[in-house]
Backbone as CSV, one residue per row, in Angstrom:
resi,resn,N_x,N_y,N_z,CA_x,CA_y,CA_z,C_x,C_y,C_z
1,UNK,-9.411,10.532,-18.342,-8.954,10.140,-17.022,-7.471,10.484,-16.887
2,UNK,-7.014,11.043,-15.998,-5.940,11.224,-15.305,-4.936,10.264,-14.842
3,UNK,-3.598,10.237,-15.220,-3.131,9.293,-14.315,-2.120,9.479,-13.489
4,UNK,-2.650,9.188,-12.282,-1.536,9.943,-11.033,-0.229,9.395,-10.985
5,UNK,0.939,10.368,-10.798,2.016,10.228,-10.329,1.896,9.552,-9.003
6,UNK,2.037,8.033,-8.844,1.653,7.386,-7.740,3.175,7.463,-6.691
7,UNK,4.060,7.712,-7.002,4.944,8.630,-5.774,5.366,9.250,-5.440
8,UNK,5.044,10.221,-6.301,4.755,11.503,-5.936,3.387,11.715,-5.084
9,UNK,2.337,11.495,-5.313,1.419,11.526,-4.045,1.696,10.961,-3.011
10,UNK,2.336,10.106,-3.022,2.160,9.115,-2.005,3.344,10.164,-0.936
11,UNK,4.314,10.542,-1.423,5.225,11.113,-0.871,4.435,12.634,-0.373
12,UNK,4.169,13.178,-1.318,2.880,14.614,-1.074,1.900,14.211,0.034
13,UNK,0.942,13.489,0.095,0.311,13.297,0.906,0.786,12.752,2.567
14,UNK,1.525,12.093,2.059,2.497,11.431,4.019,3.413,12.447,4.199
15,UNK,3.401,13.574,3.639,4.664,14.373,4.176,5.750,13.641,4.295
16,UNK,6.029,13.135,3.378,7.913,12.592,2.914,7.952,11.245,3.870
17,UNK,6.872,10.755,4.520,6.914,10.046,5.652,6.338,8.188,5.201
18,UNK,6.000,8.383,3.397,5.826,7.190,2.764,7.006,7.822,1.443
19,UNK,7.512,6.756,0.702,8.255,7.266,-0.232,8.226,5.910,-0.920
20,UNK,8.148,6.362,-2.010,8.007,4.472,-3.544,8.472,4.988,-4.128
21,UNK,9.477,4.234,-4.791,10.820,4.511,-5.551,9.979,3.486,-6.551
22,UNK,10.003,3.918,-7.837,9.374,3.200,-8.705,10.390,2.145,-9.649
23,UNK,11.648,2.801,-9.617,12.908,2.529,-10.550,13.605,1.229,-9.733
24,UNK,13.704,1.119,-7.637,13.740,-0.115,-7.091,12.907,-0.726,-7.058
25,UNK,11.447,-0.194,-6.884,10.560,-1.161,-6.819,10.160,-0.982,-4.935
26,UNK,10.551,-0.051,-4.617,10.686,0.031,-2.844,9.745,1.219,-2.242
27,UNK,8.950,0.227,-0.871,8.681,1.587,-0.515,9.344,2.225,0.804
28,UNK,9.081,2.720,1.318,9.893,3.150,2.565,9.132,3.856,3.287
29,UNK,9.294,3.744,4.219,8.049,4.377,5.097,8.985,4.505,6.998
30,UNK,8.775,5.623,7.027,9.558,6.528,8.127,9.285,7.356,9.208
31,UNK,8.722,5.897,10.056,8.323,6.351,11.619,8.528,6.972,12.152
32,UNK,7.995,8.098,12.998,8.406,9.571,13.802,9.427,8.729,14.646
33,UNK,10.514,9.405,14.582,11.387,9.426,15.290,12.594,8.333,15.388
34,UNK,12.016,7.107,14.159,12.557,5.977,14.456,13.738,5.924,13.194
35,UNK,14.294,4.686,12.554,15.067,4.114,11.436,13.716,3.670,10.518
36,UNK,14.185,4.268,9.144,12.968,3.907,8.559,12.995,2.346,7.940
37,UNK,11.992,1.894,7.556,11.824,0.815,6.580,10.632,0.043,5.876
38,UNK,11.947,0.012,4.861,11.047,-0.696,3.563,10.590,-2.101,3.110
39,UNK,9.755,-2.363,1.772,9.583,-3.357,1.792,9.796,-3.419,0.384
40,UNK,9.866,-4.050,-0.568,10.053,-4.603,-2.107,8.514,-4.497,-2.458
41,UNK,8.028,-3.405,-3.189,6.695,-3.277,-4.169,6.939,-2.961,-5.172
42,UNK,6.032,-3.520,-6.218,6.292,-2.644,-7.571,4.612,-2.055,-7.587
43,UNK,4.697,-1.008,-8.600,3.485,-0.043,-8.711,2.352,-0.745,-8.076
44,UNK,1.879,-1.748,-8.999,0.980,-1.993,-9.092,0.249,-3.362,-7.651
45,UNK,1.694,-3.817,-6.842,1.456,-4.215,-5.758,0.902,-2.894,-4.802
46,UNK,1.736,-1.127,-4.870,1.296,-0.802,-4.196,-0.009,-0.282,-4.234
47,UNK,-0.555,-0.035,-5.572,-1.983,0.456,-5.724,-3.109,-0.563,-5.070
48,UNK,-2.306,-2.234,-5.227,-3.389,-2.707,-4.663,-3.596,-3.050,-2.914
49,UNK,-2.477,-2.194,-2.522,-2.322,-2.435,-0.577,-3.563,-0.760,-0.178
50,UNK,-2.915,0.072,-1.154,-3.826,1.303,-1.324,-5.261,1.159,-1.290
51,UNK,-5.773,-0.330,-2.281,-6.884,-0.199,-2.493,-7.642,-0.659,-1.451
52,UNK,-6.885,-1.641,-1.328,-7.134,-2.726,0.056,-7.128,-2.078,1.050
53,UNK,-6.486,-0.985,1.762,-6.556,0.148,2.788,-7.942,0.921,2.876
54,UNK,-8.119,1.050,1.470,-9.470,2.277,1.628,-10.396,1.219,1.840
55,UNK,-10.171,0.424,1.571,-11.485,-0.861,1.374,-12.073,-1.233,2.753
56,UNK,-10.904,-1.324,3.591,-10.649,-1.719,4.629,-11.347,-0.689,6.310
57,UNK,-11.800,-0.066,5.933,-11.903,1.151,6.862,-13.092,1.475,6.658
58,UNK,-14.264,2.383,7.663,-15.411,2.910,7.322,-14.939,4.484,7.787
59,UNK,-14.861,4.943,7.033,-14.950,6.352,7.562,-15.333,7.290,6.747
60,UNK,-16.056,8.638,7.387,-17.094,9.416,7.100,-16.511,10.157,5.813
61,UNK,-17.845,10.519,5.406,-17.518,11.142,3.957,-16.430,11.974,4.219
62,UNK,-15.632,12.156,2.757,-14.565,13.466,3.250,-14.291,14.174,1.559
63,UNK,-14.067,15.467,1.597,-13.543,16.294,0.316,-12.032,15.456,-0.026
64,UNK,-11.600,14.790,0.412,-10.465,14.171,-0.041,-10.354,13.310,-0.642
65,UNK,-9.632,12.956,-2.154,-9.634,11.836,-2.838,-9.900,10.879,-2.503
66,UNK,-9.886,9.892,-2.660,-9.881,8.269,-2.699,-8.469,8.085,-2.923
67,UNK,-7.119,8.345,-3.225,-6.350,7.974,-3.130,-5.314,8.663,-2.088
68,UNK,-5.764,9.738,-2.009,-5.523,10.588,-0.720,-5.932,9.706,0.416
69,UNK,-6.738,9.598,0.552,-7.692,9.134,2.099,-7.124,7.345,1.916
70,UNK,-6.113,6.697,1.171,-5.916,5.534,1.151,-4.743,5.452,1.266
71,UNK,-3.776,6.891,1.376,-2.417,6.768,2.078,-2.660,7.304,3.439
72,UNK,-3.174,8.395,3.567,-3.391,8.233,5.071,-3.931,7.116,6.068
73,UNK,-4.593,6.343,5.467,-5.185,4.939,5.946,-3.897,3.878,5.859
74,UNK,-3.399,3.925,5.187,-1.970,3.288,5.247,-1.092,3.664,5.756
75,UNK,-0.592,4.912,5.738,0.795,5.708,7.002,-0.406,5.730,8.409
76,UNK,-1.408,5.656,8.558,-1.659,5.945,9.741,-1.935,4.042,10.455
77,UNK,-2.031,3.403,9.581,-1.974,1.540,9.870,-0.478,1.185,10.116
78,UNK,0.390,2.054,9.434,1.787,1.215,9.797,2.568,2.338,10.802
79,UNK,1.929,3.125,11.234,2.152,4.275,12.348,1.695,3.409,13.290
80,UNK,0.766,2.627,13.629,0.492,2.482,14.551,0.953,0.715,14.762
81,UNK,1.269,0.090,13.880,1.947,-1.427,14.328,3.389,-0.947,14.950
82,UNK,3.577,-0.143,13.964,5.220,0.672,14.461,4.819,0.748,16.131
83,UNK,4.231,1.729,16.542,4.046,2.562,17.636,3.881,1.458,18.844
84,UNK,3.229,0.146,18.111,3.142,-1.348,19.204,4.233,-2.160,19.190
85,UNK,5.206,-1.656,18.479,6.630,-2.211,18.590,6.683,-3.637,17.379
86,UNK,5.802,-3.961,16.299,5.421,-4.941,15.274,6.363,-3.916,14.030
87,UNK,6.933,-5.117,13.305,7.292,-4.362,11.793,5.815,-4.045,11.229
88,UNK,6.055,-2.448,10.913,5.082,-2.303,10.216,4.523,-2.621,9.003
89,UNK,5.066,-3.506,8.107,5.396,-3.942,6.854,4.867,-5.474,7.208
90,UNK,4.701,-6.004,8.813,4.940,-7.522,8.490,3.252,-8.426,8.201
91,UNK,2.143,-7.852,7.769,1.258,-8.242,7.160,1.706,-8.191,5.680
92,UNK,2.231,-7.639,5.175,2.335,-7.413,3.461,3.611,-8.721,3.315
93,UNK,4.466,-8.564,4.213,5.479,-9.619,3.991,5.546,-10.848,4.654
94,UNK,4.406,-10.907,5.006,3.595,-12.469,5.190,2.495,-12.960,4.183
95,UNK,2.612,-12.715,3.397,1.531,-12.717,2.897,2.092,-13.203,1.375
96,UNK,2.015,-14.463,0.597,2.679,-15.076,-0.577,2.233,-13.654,-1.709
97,UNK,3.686,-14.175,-2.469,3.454,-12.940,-3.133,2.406,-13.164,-4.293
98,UNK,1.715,-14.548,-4.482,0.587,-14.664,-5.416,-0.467,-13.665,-4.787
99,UNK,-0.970,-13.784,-3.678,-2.279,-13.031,-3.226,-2.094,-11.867,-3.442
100,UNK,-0.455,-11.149,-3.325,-0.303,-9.483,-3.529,-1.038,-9.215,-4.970
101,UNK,-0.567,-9.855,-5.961,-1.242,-9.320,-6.998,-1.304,-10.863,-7.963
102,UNK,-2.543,-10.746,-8.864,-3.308,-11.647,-9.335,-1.948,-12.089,-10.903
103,UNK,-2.118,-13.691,-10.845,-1.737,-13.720,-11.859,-2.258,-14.334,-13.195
104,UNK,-1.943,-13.574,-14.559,-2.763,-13.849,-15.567,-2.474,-15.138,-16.030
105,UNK,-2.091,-16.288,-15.246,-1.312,-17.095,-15.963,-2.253,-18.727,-15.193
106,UNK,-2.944,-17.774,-13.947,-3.691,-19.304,-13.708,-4.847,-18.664,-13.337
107,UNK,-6.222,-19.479,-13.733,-7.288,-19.120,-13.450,-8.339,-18.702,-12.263
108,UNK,-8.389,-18.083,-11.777,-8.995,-17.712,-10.478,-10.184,-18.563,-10.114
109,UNK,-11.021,-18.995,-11.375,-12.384,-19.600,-11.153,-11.854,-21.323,-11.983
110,UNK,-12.354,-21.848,-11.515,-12.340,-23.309,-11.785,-13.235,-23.125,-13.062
111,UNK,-12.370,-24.107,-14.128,-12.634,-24.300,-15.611,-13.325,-25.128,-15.354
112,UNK,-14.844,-25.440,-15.792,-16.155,-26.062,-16.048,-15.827,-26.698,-17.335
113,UNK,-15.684,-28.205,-17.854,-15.389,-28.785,-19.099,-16.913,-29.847,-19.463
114,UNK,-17.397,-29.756,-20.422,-18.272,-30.414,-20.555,-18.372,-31.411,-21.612
């Protein structure tokens, strides 16, 4: 298995128009025509907004990755809160940062003691 340069695609695929800085932890994302902006992710928050994007959508088969077809589903979701005048970012930054990504430190399923 392969493991993708996750911003470098991300940047490849949005045409320079998503960008994740892996070293801040930031992504940035840069509305036609507007001031761009970011939000505070690290990798593995953004793989899971990615995943949650493709998850999120029905659309027809396509020759294009799965991680391809889950940034365009994402620059084309915050293209368009942008375009309604909403931060495009402000579902991810409403949202506690436990639900962004899971932590190994408390149990998801209720401990059964007998």
């Amino acid at each position: 298995m392969v493991e993708l340069d996750i911003a470098h695609e991300v940047r490849r695929i949005s045409a320079s128009r998503l960008a994740f800085d892996r070293s801040a932890q930031t992504l940035t994302f840069r509305p036609r025509g507007a001031t761009p902006v970011g939000i505070a992710a690290d990798e593995q928050t953004l793989r899971n907004w990615l995943q949650g994007a493709l998850l999120s959508v029905d659309v027809a088969p396509s020759r294009a990755q799965p991680h391809e077809r889950a940034i365009e589903v994402l620059l084309r979701r915050l293209q368009e809160r942008h375009d309604r005048g909403h931060d495009p970012f402000a579902d991810y930054r409403d949202r506690p940062r436990a639900a962004l990504t899971p932590s190994l430190h408390e149990p998801t399923l209720p401990v059964l003691v007998s």
